[in-house]
N, C-alpha and C positions, 0 to 999 in steps of 0.2 A: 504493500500500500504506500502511496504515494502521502507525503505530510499533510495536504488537506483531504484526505481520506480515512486517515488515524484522528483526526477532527473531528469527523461528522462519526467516525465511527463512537469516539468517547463520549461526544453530548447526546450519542443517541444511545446510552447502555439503561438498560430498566428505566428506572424514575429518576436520575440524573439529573439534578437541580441544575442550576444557572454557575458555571464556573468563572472565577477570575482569571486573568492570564498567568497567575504565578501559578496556580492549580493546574490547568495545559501543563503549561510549561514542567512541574513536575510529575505530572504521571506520562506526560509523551518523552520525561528525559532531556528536556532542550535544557541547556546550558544559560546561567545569568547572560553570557556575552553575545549571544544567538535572539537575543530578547528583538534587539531592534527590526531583524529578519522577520521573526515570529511574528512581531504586531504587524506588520505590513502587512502579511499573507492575510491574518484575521479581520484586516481594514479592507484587503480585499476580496474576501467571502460575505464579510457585512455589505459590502458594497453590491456585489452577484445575488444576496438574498439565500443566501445557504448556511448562513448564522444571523443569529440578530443578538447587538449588544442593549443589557436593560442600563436603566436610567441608574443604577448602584453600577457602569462598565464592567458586568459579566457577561459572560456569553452563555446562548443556548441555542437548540434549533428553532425554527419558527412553528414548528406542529406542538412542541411541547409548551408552550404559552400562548395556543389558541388563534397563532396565526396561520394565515394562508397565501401563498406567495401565486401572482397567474397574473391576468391583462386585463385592461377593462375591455366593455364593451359601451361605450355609449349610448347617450338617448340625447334627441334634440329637446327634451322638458328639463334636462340636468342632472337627474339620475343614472346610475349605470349598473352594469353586474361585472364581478367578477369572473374574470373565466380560468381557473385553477392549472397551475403547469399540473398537477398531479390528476389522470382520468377517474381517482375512486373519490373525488370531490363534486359534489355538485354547481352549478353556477349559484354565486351570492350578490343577493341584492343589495345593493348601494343608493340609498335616498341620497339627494341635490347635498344636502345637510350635512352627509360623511364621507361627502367625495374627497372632502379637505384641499381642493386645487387640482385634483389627478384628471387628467383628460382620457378622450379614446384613445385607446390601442397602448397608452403609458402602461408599461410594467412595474407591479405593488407589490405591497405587503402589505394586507387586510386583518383588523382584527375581527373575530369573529363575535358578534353582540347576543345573537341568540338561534340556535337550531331551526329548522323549517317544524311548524306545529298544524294546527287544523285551523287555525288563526291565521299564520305565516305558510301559504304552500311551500317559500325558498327562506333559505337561511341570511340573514340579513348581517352586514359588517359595515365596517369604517375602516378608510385606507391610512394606516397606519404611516407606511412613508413608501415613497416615489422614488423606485430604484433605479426607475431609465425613463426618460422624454422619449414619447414618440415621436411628437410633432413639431419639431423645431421651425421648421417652414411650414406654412399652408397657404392654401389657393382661396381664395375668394372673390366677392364682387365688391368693391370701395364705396361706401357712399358718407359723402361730406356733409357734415355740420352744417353746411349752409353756410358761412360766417370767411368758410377757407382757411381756416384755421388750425382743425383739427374733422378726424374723423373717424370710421368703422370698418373694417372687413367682417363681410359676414360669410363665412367658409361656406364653400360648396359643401362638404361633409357634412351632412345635419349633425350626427353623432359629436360633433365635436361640443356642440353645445352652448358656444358661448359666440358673442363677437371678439372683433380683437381692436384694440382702441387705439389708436394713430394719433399720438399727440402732436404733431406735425409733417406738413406733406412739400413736397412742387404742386401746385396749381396748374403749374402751365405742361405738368408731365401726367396728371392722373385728374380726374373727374369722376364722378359719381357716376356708376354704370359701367365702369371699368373693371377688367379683370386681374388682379394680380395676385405676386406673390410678396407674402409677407414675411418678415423673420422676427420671432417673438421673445423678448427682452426679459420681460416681465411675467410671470408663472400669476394666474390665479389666483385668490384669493377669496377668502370666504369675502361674499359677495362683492366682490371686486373682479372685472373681467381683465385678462391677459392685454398685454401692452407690446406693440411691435412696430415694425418701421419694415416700408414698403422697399424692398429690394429689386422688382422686376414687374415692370407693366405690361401685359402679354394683347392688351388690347380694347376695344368696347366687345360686353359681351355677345353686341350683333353681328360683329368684322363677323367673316367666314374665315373658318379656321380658328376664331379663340376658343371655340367652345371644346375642339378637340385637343388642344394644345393645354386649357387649364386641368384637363382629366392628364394629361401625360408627367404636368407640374406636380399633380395632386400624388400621382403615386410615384414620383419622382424616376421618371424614363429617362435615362440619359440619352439625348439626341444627338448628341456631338460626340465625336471620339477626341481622347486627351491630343495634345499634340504631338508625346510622344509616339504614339498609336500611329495618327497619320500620317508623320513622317517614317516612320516605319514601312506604311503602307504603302507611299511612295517610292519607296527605292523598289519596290518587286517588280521585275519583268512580267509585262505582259505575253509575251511570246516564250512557248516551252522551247529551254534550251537544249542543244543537244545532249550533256552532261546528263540533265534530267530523264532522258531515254535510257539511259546505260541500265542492262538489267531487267527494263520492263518487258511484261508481253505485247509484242505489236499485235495489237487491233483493232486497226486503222481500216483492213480490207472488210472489215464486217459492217453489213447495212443498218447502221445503232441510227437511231432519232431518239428526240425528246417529245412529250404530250405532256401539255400542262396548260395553265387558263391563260386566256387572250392576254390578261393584265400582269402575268407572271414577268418578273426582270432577269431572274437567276435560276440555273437550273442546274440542281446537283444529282440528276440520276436518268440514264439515256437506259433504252432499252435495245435487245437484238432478237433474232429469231430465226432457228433453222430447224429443218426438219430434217433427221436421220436417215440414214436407208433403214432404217426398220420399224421406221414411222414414230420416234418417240421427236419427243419438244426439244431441241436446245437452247433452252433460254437465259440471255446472257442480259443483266442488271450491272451494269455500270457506272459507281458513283463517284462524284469526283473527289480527288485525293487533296483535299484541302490540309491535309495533316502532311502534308509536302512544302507546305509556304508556311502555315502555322507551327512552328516548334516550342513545344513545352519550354512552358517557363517566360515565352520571352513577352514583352510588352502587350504584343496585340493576343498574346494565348489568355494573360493575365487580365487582360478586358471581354474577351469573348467569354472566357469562367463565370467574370462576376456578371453581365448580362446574362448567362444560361443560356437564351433561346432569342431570335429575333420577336418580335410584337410585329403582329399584322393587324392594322388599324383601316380602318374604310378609305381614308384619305391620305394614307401613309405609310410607309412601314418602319420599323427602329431596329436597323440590323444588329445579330449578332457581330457579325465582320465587318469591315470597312468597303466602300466602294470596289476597290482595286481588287477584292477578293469577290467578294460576294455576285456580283454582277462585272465582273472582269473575266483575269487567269483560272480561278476556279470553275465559272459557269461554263456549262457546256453549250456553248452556241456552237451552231452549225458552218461546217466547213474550214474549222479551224483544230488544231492538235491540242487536246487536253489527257492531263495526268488523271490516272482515275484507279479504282480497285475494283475488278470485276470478280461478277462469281458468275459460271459461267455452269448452269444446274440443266442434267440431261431428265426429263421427266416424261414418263410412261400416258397410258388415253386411261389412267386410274387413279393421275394425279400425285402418284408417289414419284419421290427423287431419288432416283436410282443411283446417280455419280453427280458427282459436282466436284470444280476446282474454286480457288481465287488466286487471284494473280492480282501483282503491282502493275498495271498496263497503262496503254496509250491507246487512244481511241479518234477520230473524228466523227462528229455527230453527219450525219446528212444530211438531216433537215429539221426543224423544227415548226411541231406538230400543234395546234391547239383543238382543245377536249372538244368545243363544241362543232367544230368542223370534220372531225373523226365521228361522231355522233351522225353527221350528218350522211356520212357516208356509209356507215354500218347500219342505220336504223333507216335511213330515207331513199339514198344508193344517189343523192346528189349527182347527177351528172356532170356539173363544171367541177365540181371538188373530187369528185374521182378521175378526171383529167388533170388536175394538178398533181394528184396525190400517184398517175399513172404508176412508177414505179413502185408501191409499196400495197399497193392495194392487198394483194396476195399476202405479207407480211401480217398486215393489220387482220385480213381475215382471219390469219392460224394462229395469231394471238386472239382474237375474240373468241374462237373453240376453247386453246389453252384457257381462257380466265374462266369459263361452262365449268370447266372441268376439275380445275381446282377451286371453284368455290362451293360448286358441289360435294365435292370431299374431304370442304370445310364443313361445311354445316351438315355433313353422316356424321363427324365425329364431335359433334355437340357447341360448333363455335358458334356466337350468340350473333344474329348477323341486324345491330340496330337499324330501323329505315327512320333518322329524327328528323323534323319540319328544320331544315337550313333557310336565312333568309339573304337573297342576293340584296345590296340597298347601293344604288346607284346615283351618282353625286352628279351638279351640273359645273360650269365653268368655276362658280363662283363658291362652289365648296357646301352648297345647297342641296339637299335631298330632291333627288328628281323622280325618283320611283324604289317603292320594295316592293320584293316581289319572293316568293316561295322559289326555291335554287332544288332541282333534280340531278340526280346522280345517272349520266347517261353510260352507255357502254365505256365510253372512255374513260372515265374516272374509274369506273369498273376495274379497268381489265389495270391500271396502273396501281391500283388497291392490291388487289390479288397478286403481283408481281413482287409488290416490297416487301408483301406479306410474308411471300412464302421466302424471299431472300434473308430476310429478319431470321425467321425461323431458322433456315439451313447455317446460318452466322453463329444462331446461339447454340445449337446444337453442337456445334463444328469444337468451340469453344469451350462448352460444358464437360465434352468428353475426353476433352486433354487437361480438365482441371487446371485450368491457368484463369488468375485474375480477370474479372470483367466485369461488364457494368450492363446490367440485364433489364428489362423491361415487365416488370412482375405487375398479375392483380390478384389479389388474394381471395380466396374463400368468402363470400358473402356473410355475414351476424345474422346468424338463424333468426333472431327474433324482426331485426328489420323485414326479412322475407315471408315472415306468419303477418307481418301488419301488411305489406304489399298485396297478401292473398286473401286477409280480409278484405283491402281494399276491392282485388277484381270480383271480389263475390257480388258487389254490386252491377257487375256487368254482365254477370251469369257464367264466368272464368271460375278454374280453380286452377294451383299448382299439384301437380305429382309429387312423391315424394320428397314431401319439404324438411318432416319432420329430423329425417339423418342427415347427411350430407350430399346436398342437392348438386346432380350435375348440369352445367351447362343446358345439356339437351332440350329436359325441361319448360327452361326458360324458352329456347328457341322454337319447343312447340306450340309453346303462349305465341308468340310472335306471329307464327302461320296460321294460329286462328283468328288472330284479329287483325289480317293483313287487309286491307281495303273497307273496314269498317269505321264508321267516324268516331271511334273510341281509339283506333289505331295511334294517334299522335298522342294523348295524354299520357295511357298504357305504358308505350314506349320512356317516357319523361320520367313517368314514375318509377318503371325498373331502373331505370339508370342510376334513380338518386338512393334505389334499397341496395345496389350495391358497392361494393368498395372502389377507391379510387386508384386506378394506375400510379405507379410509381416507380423512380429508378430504384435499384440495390445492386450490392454485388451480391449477394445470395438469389440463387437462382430456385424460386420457387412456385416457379410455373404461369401462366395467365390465363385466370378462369374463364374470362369473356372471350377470349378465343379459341376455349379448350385443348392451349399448347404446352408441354412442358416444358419449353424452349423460346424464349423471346428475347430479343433486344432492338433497342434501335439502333442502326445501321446508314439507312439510307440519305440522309437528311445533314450532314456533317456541317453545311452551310448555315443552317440555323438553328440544329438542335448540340449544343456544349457536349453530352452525350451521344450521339454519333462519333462526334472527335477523338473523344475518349478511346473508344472503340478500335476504329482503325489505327490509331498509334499499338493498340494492344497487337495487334493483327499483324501490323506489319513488323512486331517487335518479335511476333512466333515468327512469320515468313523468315525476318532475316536473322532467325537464331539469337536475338539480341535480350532475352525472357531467361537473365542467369537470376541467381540467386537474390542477388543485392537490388535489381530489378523487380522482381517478384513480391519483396518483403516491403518497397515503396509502396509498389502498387495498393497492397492488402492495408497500408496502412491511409493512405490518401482518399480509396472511393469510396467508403462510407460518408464521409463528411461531403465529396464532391456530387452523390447521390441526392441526399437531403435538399445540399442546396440548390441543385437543376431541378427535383423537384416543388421546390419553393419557387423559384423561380416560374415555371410553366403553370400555376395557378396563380401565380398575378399576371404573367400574360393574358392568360384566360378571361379573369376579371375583369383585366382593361379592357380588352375585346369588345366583354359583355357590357359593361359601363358606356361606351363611345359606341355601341348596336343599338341599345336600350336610349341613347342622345338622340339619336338620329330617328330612331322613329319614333319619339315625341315628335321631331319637329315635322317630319313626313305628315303625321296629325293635325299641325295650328292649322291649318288652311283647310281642312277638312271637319271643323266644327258645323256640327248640323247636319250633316251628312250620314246617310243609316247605309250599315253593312252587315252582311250576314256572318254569322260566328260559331262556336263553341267552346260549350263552357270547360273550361281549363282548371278552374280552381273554385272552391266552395269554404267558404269562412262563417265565424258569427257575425261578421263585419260586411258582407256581401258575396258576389262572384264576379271571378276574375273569365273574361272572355277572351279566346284566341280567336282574330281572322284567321281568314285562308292563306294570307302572306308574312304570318308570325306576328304580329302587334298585334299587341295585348292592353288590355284596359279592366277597370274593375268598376262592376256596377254595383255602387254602395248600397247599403239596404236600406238607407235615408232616403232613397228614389225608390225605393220597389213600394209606393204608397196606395198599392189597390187593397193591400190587405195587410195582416200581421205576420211576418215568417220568420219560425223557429228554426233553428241553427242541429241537424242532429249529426254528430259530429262521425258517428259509425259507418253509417250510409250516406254520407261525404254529399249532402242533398240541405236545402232550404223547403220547409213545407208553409204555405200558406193556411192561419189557423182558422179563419170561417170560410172557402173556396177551396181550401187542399189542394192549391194547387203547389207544382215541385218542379221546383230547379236543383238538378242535379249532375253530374260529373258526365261530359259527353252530350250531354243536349245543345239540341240547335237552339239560338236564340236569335233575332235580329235585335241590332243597339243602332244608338244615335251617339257619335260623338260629341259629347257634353262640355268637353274641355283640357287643357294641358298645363301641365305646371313642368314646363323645364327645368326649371333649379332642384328639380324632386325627380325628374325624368319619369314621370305618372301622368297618364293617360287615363280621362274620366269619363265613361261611357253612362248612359242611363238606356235604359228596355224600350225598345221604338213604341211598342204600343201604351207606354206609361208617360 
């Protein structure tokens, strides 16, 4: 044990009162002259929250004197709860009263006031002390005193709670109505709001474009690369040199393309395709070798780590890499030499991978393909587009059999195959929503789906069974009890699950799926499996992924903007070239736990931003459509109203303060509203038509009311 582990071990033995540090100090043995060492370390576990010193400076843990260390969660009324680092803790509620100054997302130490009773559903505390600021900057909209003198940010966050008070500004730089960023001076105070000074004026929040740019402030997206970074970036050749050939496989003679959407810039994965003389697939996935420009360690590796993943935003994107990679030397454009790692997988008409290589290669694209033009050809037989497309036609066709044939022998062996409502949201010149619209998955996404898929697979497998270090793509086992509420749920649709009660397989789930495939219960169904079960995640322990019933997964293909892919082929190429000795090995084991965690931290705030700047936009897709009735289904059912889905993914909630034909009760079982003298029922999956009632941007809520109400 390490000395702060002989720590937490001594203040945690039986009923272990509160020790002084001379007390440490002689039962851990630390010597008088060690003293000044020793207090450090203890200044810096009080500080981490893994001791607390009392008011007589002893020390003890924080459970044994009734506290609870975790994050808030805020409320726009001032209240908040605790959300406990420890999962056998439940959330504690925090009145306006015992927040004591702590904001959202600040990490505490709560004391606890009194257990949850039949009086108190949640156990109720006061934040003892504020171990870490969350908020140091925040985004909001400026509005002046009038006088010019002084003013208010009021955060886009509601959670956060409070304004922030500007005791002086530029006039001539910021205005009421403006969006900025603040940096806050002044902490909280019982009733006294936080105090800051405006650092960056991002615009009025009507410009186009502030409104996407304050959500990228808000969760702090780095847009720019340091300028180390981009002069780094700058010095790499565009053109592969020949040095950079030495060693690879040429596969340059093989007819590889890319398919990806019309608006795609970068593209890290070309496909090829031959047919054997004994009629099996040679299918050859080609990605590009960005771990060939990127070297561990150095500046631009050290920025693409701490971003994790590119952010793909409706009006933008926030790359992992810099220009000169990401949409340069790295992408595979057409008719040009690029470095790349192919697996080049022979596969039978039953969908199994009989042989496969990978190799360090060289490739040129031929052409470059996009999704809805290939759609157009395989589903419609486009005549001008199958003259463009003359040479590959043939190609595209025995990859369309090959995708039949492995997704079919995906989902015999139980892989969960979700169809979720995606929305396309189309912008105009000015940064303006000009249409959403519901986004289908045609053969071409298809057959490029099924191709990474099964490349992923043969990578983690490949890897699995030489037992060497990697960084794997796991989802775990579903929480029985989430999936008995999921199957109460569909009992209201007249669904049950099979075998839930043990250890439910895949299959299961996916025979839900084809039974309510083209039913208008289909989209909700789908929403709510998703959220009964667990979330994807990196590790280096490879323990299989339920949702696509594999025991083998990683990500691989995407090096360009998933941190993890990278990972990857450094590993890959460190077997190929013999370079996985001992002292290698023991890095590795020690590095991708933490580098796991954080790619997965990372890819759920991409996520959220996503959804936050989706959820922007069609608000505003909405102001202009006030008054206007459209047809829907019900999405969500609350004591508070129901939430309706259109047909092109916006969503709205018709409060139950408008459903004024009658009284309706809330039964929360059968996920339904009943009307108490008319019986009439609004319930999960029904059609309803609404009238759009109104929008509140700053909330990104869309407020629908019942067309015939």
């Amino acid at each position: 044990m390490n000395i702060k582990e002989k720590i937490l071990d001594t203040l945690g033995r039986g009923n272990q009162p509160p020790m002084y540090i001379e007390q440490l100090m002689n039962v851990l043995g630390i010597s008088p002259g060690e003293k000044v060492v020793f207090q450090s370390i203890l200044d810096e576990m009080v500080k981490d929250g893994q001791v607390v010193q009392t008011k007589k400076k002893k020390y003890a843990l924080p459970e044994s004197l009734g506290y609870i260390i975790g994050r808030i969660q805020g409320n726009a009324r001032g209240f908040g709860f605790l959300i406990p680092d420890d999962p056998k803790y439940e959330d504690i509620y925090i009145s306006a009263e015992n927040m004591n100054g702590a904001m959202h997302n600040d990490r505490v130490i709560v004391r606890l006031l009194h257990h949850g009773t039949y009086g108190y559903p949640s156990s109720e505390g006061e934040v003892y002390k504020i171990l870490q600021r969350a908020n140091k900057t925040l985004v909001g909209t400026f509005e002046s005193n009038g006088n010019g003198r002084h003013g208010f940010v009021v955060p886009d966050e509601p959670r956060i709670g409070k304004d922030v008070f500007i005791p002086s500004f530029d006039s001539s730089q910021v205005k009421t109505g403006y969006k900025v960023v603040v940096e806050i001076n002044k902490w909280p105070e019982h009733r006294r709001n936080p105090q800051g000074r405006i650092i960056e004026v991002l615009g009025h929040k009507d410009e186009a474009g502030t409104d996407v740019l304050s959500i990228i402030r808000q969760y702090k997206l780095p847009e720019k690369f340091p300028p180390k970074v981009e002069a780094a970036a700058s010095r790499i050749e565009q053109t592969v040199l020949e040095q950079d050939i030495a060693g690879r496989k040429d596969l340059r003679h093989l007819r590889t393309f890319t398919i990806d959407g019309a608006d795609a810039k970068d593209f890290d994965d070309a496909v090829s395709l031959e047919i054997t003389e004994d009629g099996h697939f040679l299918l050859g996935v080609h990605i590009a070798d960005v771990s060939h420009y990127v070297k561990e360690g150095t500046p631009i590796d050290e920025e693409a780590l701490a971003r994790g993943t590119s952010v793909y935003l409706v009006d933008r994107v926030i790359p992992m890499l810099p220009f000169e990679l990401s949409n340069g030397i790295c992408s595979l454009n057409p008719n040009v030499d690029r470095l790349t790692l192919s697996v080049i997988m022979e596969i039978n008409e039953e969908g199994r991978v009989l042989d496969y290589q990978i190799y360090e290669s060289i490739i040129q694209s031929k052409k470059r393909m996009v999704y809805e033009e290939v759609n157009r050809i395989l589903e419609d037989e486009d005549e001008d587009l199958m003259a463009e497309y003359a040479g590959f036609i043939e190609d595209l066709r025995n990859m369309e059999r090959l995708c039949h044939i492995l997704h079919k022998q995906r989902v015999k062996r139980g892989s969960i195959d979700f169809d979720l409502n995606e929305s396309k949201i189309t912008l105009d010149d000015r940064g303006k929503v000009k249409d959403v619209r519901l986004y289908t998955r045609g053969i071409g996404e298809r057959m490029i789906e099924e191709f990474m898929l099964i490349c992923n697979e043969t990578i983690a497998q490949h890897m699995f069974w030489r037992s060497m270090p990697f960084m794997y793509r796991i989802h775990e086992d579903p929480d029985v009890e989430k999936l008995l509420e999921f199957d109460e749920f569909i009992h209201n649709f007249g669904y049950h699950l099979k075998g839930i009660r043990g250890r439910i397989h895949p299959k299961a789930l996916q025979h839900l799926l084809d039974e309510i495939r083209g039913t208008r219960e289909e989209g909700i169904i789908n929403a709510v499996m998703l959220r009964s079960l667990q979330k994807a995640k990196y590790s280096p322990d490879n323990t299989g992924h339920f949702g696509l019933a594999a025991q083998h997964y990683c990500h691989f293909t995407s090096p360009i903007r998933r941190y993890p892919d990278l990972i990857d082929h450094r590993i890959i190429k460190d077997m190929l070239n013999e370079r996985l000795d001992l002292n290698r090995i023991a890095k590795l084991e020690n590095i991708l736990p933490e580098m796991a965690r954080h790619c997965t931290e990372r890819e759920i705030l991409a996520d959220e931003v996503e959804r936050e700047v989706d959820d922007l936009k069609k608000a505003e897709f909405a102001l202009d459509k006030i008054g206007m009735e459209f047809d829907g289904i019900i999405s969500g059912v609350t004591n508070y109203g129901i939430y309706v889905e259109l047909e092109n993914t916006v969503e709205g909630l018709v409060h139950i303060s408008t459903m004024d034909d009658d009284y309706y009760v809330y039964y929360e079982k059968h996920y339904c509203l009943i009307g108490q003298r008319t019986s009439k029922v609004y319930r999960l999956g029904d059609l309803v038509r609404i009238r759009i009632a109104g929008v509140d941007m700053a909330l990104r809520n869309i407020d629908f009311v019942l067309a015939d109400q």
